[in-house]
C-alpha positions as CSV (number, residue, x, y, z in Angstrom):
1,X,-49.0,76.6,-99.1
2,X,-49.8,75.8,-95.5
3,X,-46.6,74.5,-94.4
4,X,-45.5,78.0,-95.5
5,X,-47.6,79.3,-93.5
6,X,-47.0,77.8,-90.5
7,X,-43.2,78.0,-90.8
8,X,-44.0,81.9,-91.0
9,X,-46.4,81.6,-87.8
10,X,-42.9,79.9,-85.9
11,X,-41.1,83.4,-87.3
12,X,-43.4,85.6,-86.0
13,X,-43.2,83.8,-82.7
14,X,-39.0,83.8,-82.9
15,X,-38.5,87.0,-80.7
16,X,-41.1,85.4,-78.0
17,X,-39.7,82.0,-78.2
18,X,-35.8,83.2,-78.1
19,X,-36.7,85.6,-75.1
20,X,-38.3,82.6,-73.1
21,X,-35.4,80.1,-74.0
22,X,-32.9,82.7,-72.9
23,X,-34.9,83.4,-69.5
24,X,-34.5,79.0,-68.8
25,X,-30.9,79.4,-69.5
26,X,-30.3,82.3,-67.2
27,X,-31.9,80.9,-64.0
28,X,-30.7,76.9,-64.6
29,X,-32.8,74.4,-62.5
30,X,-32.9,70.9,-62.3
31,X,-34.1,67.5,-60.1
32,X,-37.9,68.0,-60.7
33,X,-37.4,71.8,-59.1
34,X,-38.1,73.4,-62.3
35,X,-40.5,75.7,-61.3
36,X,-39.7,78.9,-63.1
37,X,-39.5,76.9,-66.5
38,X,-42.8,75.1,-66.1
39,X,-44.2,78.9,-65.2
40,X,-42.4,80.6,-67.8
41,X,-44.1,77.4,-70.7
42,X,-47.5,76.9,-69.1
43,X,-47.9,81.0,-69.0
44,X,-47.6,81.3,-72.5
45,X,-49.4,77.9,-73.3
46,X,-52.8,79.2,-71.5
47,X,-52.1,82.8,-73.2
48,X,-52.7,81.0,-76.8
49,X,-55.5,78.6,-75.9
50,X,-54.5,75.5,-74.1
51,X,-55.6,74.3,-71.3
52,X,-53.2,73.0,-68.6
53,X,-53.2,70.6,-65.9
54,X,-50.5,70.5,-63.1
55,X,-48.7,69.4,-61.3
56,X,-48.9,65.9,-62.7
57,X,-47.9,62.5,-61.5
58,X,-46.4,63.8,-58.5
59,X,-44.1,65.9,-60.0
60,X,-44.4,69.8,-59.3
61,X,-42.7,71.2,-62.7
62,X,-44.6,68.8,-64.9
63,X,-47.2,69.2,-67.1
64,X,-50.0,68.7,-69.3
65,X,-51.6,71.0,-72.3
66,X,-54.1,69.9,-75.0
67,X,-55.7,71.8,-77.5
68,X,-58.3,69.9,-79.5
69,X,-59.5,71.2,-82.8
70,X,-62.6,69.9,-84.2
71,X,-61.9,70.4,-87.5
72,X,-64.2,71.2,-91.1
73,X,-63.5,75.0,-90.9
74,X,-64.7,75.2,-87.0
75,X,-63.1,77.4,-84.5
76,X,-60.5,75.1,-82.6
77,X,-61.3,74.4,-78.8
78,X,-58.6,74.8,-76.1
79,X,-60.7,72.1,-74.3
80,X,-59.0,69.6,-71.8
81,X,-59.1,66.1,-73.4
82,X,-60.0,63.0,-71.6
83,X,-57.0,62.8,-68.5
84,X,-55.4,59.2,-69.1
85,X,-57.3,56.1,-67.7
86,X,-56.9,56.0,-64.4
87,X,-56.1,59.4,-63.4
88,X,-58.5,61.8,-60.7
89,X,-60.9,64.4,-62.8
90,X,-58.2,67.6,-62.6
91,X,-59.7,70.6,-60.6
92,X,-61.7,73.3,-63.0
93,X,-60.3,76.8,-62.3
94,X,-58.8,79.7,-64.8
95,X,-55.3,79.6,-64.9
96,X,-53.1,82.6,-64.6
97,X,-50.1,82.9,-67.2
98,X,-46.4,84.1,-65.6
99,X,-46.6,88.1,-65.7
100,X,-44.0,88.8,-68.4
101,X,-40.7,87.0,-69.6
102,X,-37.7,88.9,-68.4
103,X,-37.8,88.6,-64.4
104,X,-38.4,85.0,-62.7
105,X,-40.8,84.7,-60.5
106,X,-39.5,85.4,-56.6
107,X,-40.5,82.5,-55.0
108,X,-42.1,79.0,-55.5
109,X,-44.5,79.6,-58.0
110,X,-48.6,78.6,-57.8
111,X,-49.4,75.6,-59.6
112,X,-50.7,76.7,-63.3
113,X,-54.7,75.4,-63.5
114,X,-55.9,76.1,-67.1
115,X,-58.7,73.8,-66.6
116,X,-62.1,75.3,-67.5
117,X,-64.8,72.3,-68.3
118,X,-65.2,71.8,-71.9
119,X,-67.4,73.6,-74.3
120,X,-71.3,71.5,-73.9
121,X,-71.9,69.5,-77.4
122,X,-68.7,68.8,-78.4
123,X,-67.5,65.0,-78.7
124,X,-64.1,63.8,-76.9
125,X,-61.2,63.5,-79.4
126,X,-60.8,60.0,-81.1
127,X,-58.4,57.4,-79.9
128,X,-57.4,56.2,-83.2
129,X,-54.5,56.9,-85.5
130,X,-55.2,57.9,-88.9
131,X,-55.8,61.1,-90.1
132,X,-58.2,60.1,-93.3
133,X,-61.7,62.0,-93.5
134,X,-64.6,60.9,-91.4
135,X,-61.6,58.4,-89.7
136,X,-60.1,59.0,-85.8
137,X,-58.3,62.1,-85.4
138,X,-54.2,61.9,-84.6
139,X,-52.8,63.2,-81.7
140,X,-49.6,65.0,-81.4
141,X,-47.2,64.7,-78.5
142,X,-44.6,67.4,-78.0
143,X,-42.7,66.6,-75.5
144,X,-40.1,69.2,-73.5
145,X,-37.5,68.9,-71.1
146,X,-36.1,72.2,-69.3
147,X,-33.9,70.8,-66.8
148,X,-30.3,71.6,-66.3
149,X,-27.2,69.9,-65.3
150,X,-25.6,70.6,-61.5
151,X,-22.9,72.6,-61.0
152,X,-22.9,73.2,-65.1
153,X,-26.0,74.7,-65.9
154,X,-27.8,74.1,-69.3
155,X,-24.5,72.0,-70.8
156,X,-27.1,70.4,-72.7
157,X,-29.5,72.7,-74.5
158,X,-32.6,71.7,-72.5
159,X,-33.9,75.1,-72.5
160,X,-34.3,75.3,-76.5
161,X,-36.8,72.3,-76.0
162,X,-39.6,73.9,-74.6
163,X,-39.4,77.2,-76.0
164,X,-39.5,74.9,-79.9
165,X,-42.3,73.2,-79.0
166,X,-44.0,75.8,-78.0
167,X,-43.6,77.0,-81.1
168,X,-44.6,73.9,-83.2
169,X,-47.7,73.4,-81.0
170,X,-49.0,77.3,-81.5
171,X,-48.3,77.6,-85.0
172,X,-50.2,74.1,-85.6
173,X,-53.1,75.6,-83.2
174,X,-53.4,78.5,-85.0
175,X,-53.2,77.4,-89.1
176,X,-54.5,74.1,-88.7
177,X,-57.9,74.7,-87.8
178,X,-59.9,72.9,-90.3
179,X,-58.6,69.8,-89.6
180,X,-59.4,67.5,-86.7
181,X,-56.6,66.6,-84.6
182,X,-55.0,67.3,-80.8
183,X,-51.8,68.7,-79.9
184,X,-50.7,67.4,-76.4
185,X,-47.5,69.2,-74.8
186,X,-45.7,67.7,-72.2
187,X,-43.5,69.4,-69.6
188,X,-40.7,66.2,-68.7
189,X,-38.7,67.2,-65.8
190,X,-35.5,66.0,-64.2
191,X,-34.5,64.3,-67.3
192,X,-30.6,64.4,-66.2
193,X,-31.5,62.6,-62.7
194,X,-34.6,60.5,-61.8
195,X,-36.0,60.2,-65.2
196,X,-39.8,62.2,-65.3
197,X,-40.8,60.4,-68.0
198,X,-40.9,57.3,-65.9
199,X,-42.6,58.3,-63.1
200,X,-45.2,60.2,-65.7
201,X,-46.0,56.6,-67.5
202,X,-46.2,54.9,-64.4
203,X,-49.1,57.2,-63.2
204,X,-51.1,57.0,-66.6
205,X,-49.6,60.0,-68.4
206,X,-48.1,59.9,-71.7
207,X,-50.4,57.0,-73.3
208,X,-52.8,59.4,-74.9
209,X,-51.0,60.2,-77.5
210,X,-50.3,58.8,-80.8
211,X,-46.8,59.8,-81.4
212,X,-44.2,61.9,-79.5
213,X,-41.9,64.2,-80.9
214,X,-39.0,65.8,-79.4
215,X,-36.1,68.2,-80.4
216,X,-32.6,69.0,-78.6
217,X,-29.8,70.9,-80.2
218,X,-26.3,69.2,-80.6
219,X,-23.4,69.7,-83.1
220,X,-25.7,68.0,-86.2
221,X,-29.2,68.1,-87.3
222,X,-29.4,64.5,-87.5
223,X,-31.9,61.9,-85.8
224,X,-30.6,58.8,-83.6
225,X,-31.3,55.0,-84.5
226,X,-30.2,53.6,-80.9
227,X,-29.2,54.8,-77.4
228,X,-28.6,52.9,-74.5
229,X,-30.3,51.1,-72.0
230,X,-29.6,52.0,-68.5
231,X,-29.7,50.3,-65.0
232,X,-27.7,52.4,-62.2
233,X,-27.3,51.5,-58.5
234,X,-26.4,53.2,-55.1
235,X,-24.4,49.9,-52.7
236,X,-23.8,50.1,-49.4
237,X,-21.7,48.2,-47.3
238,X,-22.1,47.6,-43.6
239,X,-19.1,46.1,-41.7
240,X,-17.9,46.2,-38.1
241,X,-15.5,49.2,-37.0
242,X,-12.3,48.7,-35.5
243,X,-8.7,50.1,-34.4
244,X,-6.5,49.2,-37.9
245,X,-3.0,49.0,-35.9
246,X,-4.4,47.5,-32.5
247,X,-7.4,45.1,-33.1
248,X,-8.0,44.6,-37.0
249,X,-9.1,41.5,-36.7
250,X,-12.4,42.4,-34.7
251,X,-13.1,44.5,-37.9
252,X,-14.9,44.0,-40.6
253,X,-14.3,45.8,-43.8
254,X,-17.3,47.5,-46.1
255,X,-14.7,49.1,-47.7
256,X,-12.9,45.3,-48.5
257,X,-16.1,44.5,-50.1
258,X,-16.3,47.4,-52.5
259,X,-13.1,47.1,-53.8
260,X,-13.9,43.3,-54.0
261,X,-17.2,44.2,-55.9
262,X,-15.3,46.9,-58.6
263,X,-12.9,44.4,-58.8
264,X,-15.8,41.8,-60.0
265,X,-17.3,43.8,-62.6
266,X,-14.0,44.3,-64.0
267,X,-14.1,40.4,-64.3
268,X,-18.1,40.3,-65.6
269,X,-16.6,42.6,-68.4
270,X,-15.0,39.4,-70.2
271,X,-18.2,37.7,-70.5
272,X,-20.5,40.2,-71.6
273,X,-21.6,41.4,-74.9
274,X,-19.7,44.1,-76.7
275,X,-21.9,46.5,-76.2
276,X,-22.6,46.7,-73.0
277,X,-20.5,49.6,-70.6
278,X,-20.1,49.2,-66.8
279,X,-19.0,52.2,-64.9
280,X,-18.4,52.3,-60.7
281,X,-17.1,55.1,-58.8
282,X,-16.7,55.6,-54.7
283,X,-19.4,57.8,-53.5
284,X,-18.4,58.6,-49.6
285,X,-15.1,58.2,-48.4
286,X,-14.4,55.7,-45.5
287,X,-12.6,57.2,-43.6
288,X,-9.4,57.6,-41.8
289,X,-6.6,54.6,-42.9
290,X,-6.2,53.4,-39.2
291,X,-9.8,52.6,-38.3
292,X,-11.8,49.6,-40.3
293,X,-14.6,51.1,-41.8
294,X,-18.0,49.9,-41.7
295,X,-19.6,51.8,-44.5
296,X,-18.4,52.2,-47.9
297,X,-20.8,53.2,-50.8
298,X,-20.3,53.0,-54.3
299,X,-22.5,54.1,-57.3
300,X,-22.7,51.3,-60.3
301,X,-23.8,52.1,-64.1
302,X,-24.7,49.6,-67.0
303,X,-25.5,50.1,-70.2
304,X,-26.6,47.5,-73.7
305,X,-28.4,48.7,-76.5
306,X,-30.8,45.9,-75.2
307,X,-32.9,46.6,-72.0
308,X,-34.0,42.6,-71.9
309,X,-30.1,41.5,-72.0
310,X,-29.3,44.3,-69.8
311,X,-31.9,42.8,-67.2
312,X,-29.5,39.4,-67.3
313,X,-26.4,41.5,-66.5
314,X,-28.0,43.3,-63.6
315,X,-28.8,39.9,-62.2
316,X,-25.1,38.8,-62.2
317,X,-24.0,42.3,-60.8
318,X,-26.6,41.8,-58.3
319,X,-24.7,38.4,-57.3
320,X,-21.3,39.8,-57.8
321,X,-22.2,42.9,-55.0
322,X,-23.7,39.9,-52.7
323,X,-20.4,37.6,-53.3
324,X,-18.1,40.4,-52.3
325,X,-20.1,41.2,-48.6
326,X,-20.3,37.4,-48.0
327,X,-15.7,37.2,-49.0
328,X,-15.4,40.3,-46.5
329,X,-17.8,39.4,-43.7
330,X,-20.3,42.2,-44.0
331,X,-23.9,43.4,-45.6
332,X,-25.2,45.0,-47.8
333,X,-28.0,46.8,-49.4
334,X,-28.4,47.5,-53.5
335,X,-30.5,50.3,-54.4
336,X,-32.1,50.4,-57.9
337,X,-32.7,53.5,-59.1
338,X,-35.7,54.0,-62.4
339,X,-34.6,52.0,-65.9
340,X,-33.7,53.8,-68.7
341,X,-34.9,51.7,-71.7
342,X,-33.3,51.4,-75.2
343,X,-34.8,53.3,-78.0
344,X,-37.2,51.6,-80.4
345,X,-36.1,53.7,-83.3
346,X,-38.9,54.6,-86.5
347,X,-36.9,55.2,-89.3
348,X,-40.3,57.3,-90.7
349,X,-40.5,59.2,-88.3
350,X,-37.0,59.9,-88.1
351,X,-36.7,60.4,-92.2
352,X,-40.2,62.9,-91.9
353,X,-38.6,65.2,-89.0
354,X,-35.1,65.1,-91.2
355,X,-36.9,66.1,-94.1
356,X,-38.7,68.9,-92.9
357,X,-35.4,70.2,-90.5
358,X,-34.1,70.1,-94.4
359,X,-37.0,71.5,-95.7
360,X,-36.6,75.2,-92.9
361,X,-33.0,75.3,-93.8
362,X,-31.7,73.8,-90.5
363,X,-27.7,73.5,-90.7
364,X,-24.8,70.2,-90.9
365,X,-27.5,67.9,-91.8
366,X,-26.0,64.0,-91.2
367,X,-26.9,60.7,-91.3
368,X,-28.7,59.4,-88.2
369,X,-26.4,58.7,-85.1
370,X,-25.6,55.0,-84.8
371,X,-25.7,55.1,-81.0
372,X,-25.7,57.3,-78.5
373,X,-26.2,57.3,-74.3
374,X,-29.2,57.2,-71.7
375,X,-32.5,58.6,-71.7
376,X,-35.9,58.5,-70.4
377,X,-37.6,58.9,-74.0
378,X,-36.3,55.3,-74.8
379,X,-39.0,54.2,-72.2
380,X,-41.4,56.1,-74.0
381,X,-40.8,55.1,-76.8
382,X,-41.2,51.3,-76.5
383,X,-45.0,52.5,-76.1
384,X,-45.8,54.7,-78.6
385,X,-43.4,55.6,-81.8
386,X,-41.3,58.3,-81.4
387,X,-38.3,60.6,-82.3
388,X,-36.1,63.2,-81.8
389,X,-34.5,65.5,-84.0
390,X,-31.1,67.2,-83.2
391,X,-30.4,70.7,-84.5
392,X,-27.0,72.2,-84.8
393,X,-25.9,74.8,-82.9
394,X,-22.3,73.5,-82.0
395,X,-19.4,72.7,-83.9
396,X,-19.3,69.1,-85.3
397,X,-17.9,66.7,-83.1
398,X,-18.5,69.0,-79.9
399,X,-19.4,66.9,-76.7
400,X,-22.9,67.3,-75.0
401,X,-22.1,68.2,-70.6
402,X,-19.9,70.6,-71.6
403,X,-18.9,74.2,-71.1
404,X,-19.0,74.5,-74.9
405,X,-22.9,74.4,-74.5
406,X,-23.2,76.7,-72.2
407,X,-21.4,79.3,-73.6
408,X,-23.2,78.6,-77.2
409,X,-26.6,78.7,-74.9
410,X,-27.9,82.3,-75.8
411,X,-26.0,82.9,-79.4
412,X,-28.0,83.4,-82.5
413,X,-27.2,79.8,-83.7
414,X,-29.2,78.8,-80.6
415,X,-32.0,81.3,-80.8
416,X,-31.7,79.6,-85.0
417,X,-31.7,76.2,-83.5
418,X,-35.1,76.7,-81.3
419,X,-36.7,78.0,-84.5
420,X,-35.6,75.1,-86.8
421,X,-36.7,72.7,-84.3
422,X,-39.8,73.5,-84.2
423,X,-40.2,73.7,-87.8
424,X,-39.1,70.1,-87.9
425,X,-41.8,69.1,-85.5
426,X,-44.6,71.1,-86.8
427,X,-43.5,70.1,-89.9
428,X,-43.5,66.8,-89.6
429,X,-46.9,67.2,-87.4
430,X,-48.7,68.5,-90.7
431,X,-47.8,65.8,-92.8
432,X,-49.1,62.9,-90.4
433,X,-52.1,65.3,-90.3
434,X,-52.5,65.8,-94.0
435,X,-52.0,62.0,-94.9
436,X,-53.4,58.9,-93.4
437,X,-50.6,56.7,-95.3
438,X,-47.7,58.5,-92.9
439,X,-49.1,58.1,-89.6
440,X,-50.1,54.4,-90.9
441,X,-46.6,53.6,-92.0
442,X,-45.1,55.0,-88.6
443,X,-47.5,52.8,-86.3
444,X,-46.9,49.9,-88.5
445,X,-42.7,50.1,-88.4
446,X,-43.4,50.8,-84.5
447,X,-45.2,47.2,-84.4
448,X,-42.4,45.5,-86.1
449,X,-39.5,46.7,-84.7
450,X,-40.8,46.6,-81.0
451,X,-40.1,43.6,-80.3
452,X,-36.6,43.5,-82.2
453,X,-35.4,45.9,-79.8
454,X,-36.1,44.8,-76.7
């Protein structure tokens, strides 16, 4: 049976996949610095037949690998597809992989090139979706993050991600080859901060693909139906400086209006929907008690499952933050950082990775999450369908940040948890491959629920 087969190519790759998750966990990086991690992926990538193009969209640690297979019985090509519309020819030029596993590289690593010009005579992959005979070809999207979290380190089993798909994406290159289909891994940086994903879509990336799976490990194998939208902002305050005890009332307070604008969102809360979360914290002190300060700064988070509703909060927030500088006499300046959009969840898709994490023996199967936080797939998923499928390797009910990660980061249930993961996604890979009804039921749910969960 060829799903057999390919969950026994993912075995034979387990000591190769373990070693590389464990050398990401060791040397944590994070912010779009992920150098060593992008090295350490794109090495072993090239050495089994993908080609790679980075650094992409600006970001150093991200990246691009395609393997096209032509299918009826021929050898598979590890040709570079068509880069998205839009986007500059990439450079041709060998690439060489990482020397070895164990020891990171010593410095800022060369950009990985596996770009040779494809293979005369052979026809660019289809654009289409189903996977019928004589019909377009599918394409795959593996998508990995490999950042960590500051000060904490992989709290949230990022470095299993790449490592997994890795894994899927060989073990579909190598058993696969009389089909016709291409397997696109993306490297997603900075996850935790800015949000890679974003900037990738914005430059073109991302769209040539016809669905994206993911994995991450967590306390459950278990799939998510909704996360959070998310619109975050840096506000500063400009006042006038003054002495408190002699001349306060040649001051102006930016502090005044902070407290003034924490104190109005506490007052939006009232009149909001119940979903939606609002979090504020100070982020630089200002100052001494006895001078008036004239810069305050304060860091803003909201959340709603819906990224359209959470569009109309922003706006009153936005007048809120300018009502408090007008009450205490200063300015101010709102900085927006990227949106995180909601998930537009494919119960399919979600059902076919289940299925198949069931079908490997992955552990603490549950029902899908109800709700959960933030994250820069949700954007990518209102483009294409999508999913992600969570693999224990925790206790139930453990939280995700936390110490209790890390110290679960290099124990066999975590080495166990790459492997199932990516027997999930190559799993789940073969059947949209194998039949045209799948991949046809997954775009159509994708139509309908788009615009339900906007």
């Amino acid at each position: 049976m060829l799903k057999e087969r390919i969950f026994e190519e993912i075995d034979r790759q387990k000591e190769r996949l373990c070693e590389m998750a464990d050398t990401i966990f060791d040397h944590p990086e994070c912010d779009g610095e992920e150098m060593m991690a992008a090295d350490l992926l794109c090495g072993y990538l090239v050495e089994n037949g993908f080609t790679v193009e980075r650094p992409i969209a600006g970001l150093k640690s991200a990246f691009r690998a395609v393997y096209h297979s032509v299918g009826s019985g021929a050898e598979g090509s590890g040709r570079m597809a068509e880069p998205p519309a839009g986007l500059a020819e990439p450079p041709a030029g060998p690439a060489e992989p990482p020397a070895g596993l164990a020891e990171p590289p010593a410095g800022p690593a060369e950009p990985t090139v596996g770009l040779a010009e494809p293979p005369a005579g052979l026809a660019e992959p289809p654009a289409g979706l189903a996977a019928s005979p004589g019909g377009p070809a599918p394409r795959i999207g593996l998508l990995c993050e490999y950042d960590a979290l500051a000060g904490l380190g992989h709290g949230c089993g990022h470095h299993m991600q790449g490592p997994a798909c890795l894994g899927a994406a060989v073990a579909l290159k190598n058993c696969c080859r009389d089909r016709a289909f291409t397997l696109v891994v993306y490297g997603t940086p900075a996850e935790e901060t800015f949000g890679g994903k974003i900037n990738m879509m914005e430059a073109g990336y991302l769209k040539d693909i016809d669905v994206a799976l993911m994995m991450h490990g967590g306390p459950d194998t278990c799939t998510d139906i909704r996360c959070l939208a998310l619109s975050s902002f840096d506000v500063t305050f400009h006042g006038k400086k003054a002495h408190a005890a002699i001349m306060p009332e040649e001051g102006r307070s930016a502090f005044d209006a902070l407290l003034l604008a924490f104190q109005g969102v506490e007052f939006l809360r009232e009149h909001v929907r119940d979903d939606v979360r609002m979090h504020y914290t100070v982020k630089t002190l200002p100052g001494p008690e006895n001078v008036v300060p004239s810069e305050a700064v304060g860091s803003f988070a909201l959340r709603s499952f819906s990224r359209d509703y959470l569009d109309q909060v922003a706006e009153r927030f936005r007048d809120i933050v300018r009502g408090a500088a007008l009450m205490a006499g200063v300015t101010c300046e709102i900085a927006e950082k990227p949106a995180l959009a909601n998930k537009v969840p494919n119960m399919t898709l979600n059902d076919l990775l289940v299925e198949n994490a069931r079908l490997a023996g992955a552990p603490g199967i549950t029902p899908p999450r109800e709700r959960t936080g933030s994250t820069d797939f949700g954007n990518v998923m209102h483009e294409l369908p999508g999913s992600c499928i969570r693999v224990k390797f925790v206790p139930s009910g453990t939280s995700s940040h936390s110490k209790d990660y890390v110290e679960a980061g290099k124990t066999e249930a975590a080495h166990s948890c790459v492997v199932y993961g990516a027997k999930a996604m190559a799993g789940a890979s073969l059947d949209m491959l194998t039949d045209c009804k799948i991949m046809e039921s997954i775009k159509r749910e994708f139509a309908e629920k788009r615009e339900l969960y906007r």
